[in-house]
C-alpha positions in Angstrom: 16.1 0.8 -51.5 19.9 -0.4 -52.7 20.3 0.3 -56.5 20.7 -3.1 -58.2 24.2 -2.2 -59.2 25.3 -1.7 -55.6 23.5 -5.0 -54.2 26.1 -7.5 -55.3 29.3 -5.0 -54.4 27.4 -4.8 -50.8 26.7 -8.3 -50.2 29.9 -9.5 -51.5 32.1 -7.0 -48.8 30.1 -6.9 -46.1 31.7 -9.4 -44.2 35.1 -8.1 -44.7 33.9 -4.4 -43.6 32.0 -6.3 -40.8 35.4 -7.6 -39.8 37.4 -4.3 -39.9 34.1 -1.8 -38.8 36.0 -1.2 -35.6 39.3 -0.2 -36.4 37.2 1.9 -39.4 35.5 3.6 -36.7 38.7 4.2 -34.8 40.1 5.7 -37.9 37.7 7.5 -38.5 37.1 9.1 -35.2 40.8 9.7 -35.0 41.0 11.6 -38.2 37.7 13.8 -37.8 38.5 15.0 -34.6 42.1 15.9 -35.9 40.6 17.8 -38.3 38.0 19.3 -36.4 38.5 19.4 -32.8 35.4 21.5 -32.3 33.1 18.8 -33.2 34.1 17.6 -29.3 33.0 20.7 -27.9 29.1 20.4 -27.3 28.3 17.5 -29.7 30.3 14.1 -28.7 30.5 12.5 -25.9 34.3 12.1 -25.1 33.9 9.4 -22.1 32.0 7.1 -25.0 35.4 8.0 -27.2 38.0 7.6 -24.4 35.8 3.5 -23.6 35.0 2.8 -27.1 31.3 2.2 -26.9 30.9 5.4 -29.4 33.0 3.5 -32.2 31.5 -0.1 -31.1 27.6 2.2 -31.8 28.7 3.5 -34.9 30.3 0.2 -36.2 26.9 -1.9 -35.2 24.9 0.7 -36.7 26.3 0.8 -40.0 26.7 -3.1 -40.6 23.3 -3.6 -39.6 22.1 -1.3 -41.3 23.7 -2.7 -44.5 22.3 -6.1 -43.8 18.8 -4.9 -43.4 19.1 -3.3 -46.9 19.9 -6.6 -48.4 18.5 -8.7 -46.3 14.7 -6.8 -46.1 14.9 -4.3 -49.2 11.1 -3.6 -49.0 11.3 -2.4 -45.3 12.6 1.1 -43.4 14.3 0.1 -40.6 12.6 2.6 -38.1 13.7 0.6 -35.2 17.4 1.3 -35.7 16.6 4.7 -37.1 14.3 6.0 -34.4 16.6 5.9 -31.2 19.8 7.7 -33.5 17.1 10.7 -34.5 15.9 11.5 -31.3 19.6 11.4 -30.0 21.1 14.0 -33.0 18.1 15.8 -32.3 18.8 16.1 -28.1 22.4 17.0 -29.3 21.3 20.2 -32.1 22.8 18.1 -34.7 22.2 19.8 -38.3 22.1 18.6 -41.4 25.2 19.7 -42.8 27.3 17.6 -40.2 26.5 14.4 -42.1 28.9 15.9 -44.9 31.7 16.2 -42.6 31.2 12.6 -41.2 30.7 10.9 -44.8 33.9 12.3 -45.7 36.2 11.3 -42.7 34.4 8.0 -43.0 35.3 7.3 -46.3 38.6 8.1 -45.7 38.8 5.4 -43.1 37.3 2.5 -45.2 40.2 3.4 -47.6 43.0 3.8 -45.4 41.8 0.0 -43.5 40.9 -1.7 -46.3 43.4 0.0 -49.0 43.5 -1.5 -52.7 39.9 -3.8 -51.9 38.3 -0.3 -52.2 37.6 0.3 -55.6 35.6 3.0 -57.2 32.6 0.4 -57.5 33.2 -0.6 -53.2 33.6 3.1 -52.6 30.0 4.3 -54.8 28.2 1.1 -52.8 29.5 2.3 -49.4 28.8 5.6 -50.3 25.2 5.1 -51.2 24.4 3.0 -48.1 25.8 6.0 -46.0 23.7 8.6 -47.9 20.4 6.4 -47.5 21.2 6.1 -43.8 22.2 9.7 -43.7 18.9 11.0 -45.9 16.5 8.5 -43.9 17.8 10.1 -40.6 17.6 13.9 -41.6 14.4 13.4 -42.5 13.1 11.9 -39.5 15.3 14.7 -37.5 13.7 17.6 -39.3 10.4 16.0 -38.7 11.2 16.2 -34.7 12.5 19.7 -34.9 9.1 20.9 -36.8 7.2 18.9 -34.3 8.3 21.1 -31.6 9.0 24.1 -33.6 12.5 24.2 -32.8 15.7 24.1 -34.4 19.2 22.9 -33.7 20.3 26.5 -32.7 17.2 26.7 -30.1 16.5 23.7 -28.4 18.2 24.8 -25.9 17.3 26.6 -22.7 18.4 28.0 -19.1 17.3 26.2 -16.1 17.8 27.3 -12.5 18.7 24.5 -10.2 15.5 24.7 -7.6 16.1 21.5 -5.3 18.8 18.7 -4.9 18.0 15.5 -3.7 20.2 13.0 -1.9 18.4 9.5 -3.0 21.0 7.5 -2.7 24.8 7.3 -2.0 25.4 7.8 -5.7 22.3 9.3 -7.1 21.3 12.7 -7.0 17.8 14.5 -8.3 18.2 18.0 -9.5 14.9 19.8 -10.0 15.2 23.0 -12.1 12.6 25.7 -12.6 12.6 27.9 -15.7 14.1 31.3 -16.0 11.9 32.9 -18.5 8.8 33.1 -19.9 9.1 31.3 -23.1 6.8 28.3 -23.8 8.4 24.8 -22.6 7.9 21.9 -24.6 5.7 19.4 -22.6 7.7 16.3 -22.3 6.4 12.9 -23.0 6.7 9.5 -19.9 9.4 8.0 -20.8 11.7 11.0 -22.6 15.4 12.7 -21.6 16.6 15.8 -22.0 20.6 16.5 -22.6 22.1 18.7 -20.6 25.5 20.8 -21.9 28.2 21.9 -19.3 31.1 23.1 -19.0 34.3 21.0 -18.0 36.7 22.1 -16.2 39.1 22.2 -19.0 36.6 24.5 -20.9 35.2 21.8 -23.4 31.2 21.7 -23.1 29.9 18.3 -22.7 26.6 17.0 -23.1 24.8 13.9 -21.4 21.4 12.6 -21.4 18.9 12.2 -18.3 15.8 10.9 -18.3 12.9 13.2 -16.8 11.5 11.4 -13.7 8.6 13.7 -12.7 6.1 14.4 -15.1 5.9 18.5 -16.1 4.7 21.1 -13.9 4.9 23.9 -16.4 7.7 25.2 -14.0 9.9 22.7 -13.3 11.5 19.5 -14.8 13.4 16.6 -12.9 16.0 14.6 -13.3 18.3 12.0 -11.8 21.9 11.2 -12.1 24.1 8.4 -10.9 27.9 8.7 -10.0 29.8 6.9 -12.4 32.7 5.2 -11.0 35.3 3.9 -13.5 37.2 0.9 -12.9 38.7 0.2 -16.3 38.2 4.0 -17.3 38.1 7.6 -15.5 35.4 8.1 -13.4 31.9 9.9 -15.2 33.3 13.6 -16.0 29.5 14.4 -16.1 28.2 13.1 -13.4 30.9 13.6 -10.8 30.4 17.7 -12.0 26.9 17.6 -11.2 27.3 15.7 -8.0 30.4 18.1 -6.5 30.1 21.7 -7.7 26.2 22.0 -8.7 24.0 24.0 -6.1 21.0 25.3 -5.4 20.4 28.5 -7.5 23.3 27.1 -10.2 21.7 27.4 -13.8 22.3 24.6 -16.7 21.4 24.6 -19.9 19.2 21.2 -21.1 17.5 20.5 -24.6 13.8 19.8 -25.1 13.1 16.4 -24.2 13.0 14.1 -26.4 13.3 10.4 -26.8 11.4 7.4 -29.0 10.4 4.7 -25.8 7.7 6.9 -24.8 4.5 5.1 -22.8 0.9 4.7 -24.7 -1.9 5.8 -23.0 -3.9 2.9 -23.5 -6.3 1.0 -20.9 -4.1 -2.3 -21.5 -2.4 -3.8 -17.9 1.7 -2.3 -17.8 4.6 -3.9 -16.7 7.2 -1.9 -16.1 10.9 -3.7 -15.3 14.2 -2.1 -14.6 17.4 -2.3 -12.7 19.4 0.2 -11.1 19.6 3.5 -12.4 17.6 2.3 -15.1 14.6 3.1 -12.8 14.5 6.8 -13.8 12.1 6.6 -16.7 9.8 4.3 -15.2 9.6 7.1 -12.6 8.5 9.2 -15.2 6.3 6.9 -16.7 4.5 6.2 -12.9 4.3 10.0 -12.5 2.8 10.8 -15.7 0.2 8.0 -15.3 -0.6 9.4 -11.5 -1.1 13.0 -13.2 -3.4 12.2 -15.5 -5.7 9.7 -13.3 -4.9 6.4 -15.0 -7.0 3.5 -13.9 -4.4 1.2 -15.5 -3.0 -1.9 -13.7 0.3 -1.5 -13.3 3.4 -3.7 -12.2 7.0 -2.6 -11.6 9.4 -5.1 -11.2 12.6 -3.3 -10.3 16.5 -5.3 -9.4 18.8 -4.3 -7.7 22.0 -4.2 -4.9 20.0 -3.5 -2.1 17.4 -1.7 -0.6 19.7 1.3 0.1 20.6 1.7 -3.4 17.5 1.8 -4.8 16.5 4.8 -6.4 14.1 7.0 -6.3 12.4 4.3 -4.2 10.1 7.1 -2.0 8.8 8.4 -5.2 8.0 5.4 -6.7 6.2 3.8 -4.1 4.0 7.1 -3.3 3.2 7.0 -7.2 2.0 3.3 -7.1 0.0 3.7 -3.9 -1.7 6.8 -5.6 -3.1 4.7 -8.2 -6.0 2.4 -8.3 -3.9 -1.1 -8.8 0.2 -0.7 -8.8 2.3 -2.9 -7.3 6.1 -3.2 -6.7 8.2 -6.3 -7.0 12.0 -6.8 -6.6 14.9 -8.6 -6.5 18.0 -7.8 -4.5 21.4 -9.0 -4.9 21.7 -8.1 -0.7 18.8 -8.3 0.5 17.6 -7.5 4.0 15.1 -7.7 6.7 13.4 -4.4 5.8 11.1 -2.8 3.2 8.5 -4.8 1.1 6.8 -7.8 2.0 8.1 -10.9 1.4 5.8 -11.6 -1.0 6.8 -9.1 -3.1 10.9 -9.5 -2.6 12.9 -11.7 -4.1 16.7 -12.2 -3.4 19.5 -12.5 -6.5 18.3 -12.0 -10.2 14.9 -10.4 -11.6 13.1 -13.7 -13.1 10.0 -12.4 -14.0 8.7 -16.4 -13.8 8.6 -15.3 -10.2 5.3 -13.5 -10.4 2.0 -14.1 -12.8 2.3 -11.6 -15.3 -1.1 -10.0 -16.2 -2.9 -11.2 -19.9 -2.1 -9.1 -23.0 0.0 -6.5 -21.1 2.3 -3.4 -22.6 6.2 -4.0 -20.8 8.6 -1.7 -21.0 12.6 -2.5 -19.9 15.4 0.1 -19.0 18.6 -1.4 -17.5 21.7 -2.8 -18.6 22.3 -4.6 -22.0 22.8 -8.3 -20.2 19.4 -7.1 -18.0 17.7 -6.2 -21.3 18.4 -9.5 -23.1 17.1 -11.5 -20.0 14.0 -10.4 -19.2 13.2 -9.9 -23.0 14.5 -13.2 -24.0 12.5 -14.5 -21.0 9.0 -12.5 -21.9 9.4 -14.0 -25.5 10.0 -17.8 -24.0 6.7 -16.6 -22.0 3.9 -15.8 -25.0 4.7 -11.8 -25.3 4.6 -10.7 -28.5 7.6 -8.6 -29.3 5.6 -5.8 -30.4 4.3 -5.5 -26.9 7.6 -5.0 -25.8 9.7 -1.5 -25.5 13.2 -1.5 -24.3 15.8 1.7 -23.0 19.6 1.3 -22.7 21.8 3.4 -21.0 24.3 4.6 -23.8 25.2 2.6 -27.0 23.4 -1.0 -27.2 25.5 -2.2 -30.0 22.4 -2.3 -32.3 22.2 -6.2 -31.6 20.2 -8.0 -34.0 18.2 -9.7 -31.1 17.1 -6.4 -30.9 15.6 -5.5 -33.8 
């Protein structure tokens, strides 16, 4: 897909824009929002800025996306592409926004690396962010016609039905639909983003995943207090948890989201830690709903048994089908809940239990959770295809992961 006059310029300068990709995407950042502060209202996600994750994303996206133009030429890199699309296209991104970012981008390549840009480094960056760019809004106006929406009207109001306390630090909020309009079916295994206002007027938005499968009426969703040590505490989720109510409206997207479960006959193992349980709640109801006869396994880690969400649902949702079973692994365990052959105390090791033949597995949890259990299915005899994986913000496009 690289032209043959911008191959050698990329390979020859990767590594020293691999070395400075952070501080470009600092720069760049910096600059962009100087210039237009409005992109923070409603489209970024300012606690990813105020950490870093957002620049550590953009920097892992672009570099490896660079290497896998030289180092597979012949192949489209739908892995790396998929998860950005269906995230611009939670957010109403448009088209016309990759214009504004190629241009403070460029600007920050220059300003790091100074006189090493020259016009043959700038046209070989440039093309590698317009193929990146071009790839992703076509796949985002493919997901925009698929639901008939566009970035102006994928949003809607929802009217905050029931809260529910399932832990200390996690809430559900299930909201039913004010109007009559037709609602996008969402998909086991998808989010929605909701927008808010903060308290200093910006709008926010944040992703949840859907943990009920749809109604027609309602959707579901749970959030987890985020408590910062090194940063501020979740802006998002301590709003949602203090000051919204019953009969409070929010605005959310249509779901969306590219881990979404097969329906296949093939056994499933489903393996998550902490909050990272929420679309395998989701994915359990879904399969409930529509009858599956599927064997299913969740293997879920965690603190304790206290901080275990959605635990109630998840359990009913197993019981209710033919062959699902629950494993875990507590940091602090106790004397109650499951039996002890189906506890086990520190780390998930999925070498614990027999894992069934030529199973599907899909992993939500934390990046180090993530690279465990994969790593450790892999070691096992799973094929890599057979695996699916979710993280919780930006993974840092690791090239384990691809």
């Amino acid at each position: 897909m690289l032209s043959d006059t911008s191959v050698p310029v990329i390979r020859a300068t990767l590594p020293v824009v691999g070395e400075h990709i952070e501080e470009i995407a600092k720069r760049f950042y910096q600059h962009m929002f100087k210039a237009r502060p409005d992109l923070l209202d409603g489209l970024f996600n300012r606690g990813n800025q105020a950490d870093g994750r957002q620049q550590q994303a953009l920097a892992g996206s672009i570099a490896a996306f660079a290497g896998m133009l030289l180092d597979k030429p012949d192949e489209v890199p739908d892995h790396l592409l998929s998860r950005v699309s269906h995230k611009h296209v939670s957010l109403g991104l448009s088209p016309d926004q990759y214009q504004i970012v190629h241009d403070h981008l460029m600007w920050a390549i220059v300003d790091v690396l100074g006189d090493a840009v020259t016009p043959e480094v700038a046209a070989a960056w440039d093309e590698v962010y317009w193929l990146m760019a071009n790839l992703l809004i076509n796949k985002e106006r493919g997901l925009y016609n698929a639901v008939h929406l566009a970035p102006d009207t994928i949003w809607r109001t929802w009217r905050v039905a029931r809260r529910i306390q399932e832990t200390a630090d996690v809430v559900s909020f299930v909201v039913e639909r004010t109007d009559e309009r037709d609602v996008k079916p969402s998909l086991p295994g998808q989010y929605v983003t909701i927008k808010m206002t903060m308290p200093d007027g910006v709008q926010q938005p944040r992703q949840y995943s859907l943990t009920r499968a749809d109604d027609g009426q309602h959707r579901q969703f749970a959030v987890k207090r985020v408590h910062g040590l090194a940063t501020p505490d979740g802006e998002m989720s301590s709003l949602l948890h203090s000051a919204v109510q019953l009969g409070d409206e929010v605005v959310l997207s249509a779901p969306f989201g590219d881990v979404v479960m097969e329906y296949t006959d093939r056994p499933l193992v489903l393996a998550s830690a902490g909050i990272g349980i929420t679309p395998m709640a989701g994915m359990l109801s879904h399969l409930v709903k529509s009858g599956s006869q599927r064997r299913v396994m969740l293997l879920h880690a965690d603190d304790g048994e206290e901080s275990f969400p959605l635990r109630a649902q998840v359990r009913e949702d197993l019981a209710a089908l033919s062959d699902g079973t629950l494993t875990t692994w507590y940091l602090n365990p106790d004397e109650a809940g499951e039996a002890p052959e189906s506890r086990f105390s520190g780390f998930m090791n999925v070498s614990d239990v027999e894992l069934p033949e030529d199973a599907e597995y899909y992993l939500c949890g934390p990046l180090p959770f993530l690279k465990s259990v994969r790593s450790a299915l892999i070691s096992g005899g799973v094929p890599a295809k057979d695996i699916q994986y979710e993280v919780f913000g930006p993974d840092l496009w690791l090239a384990d992961f691809q």
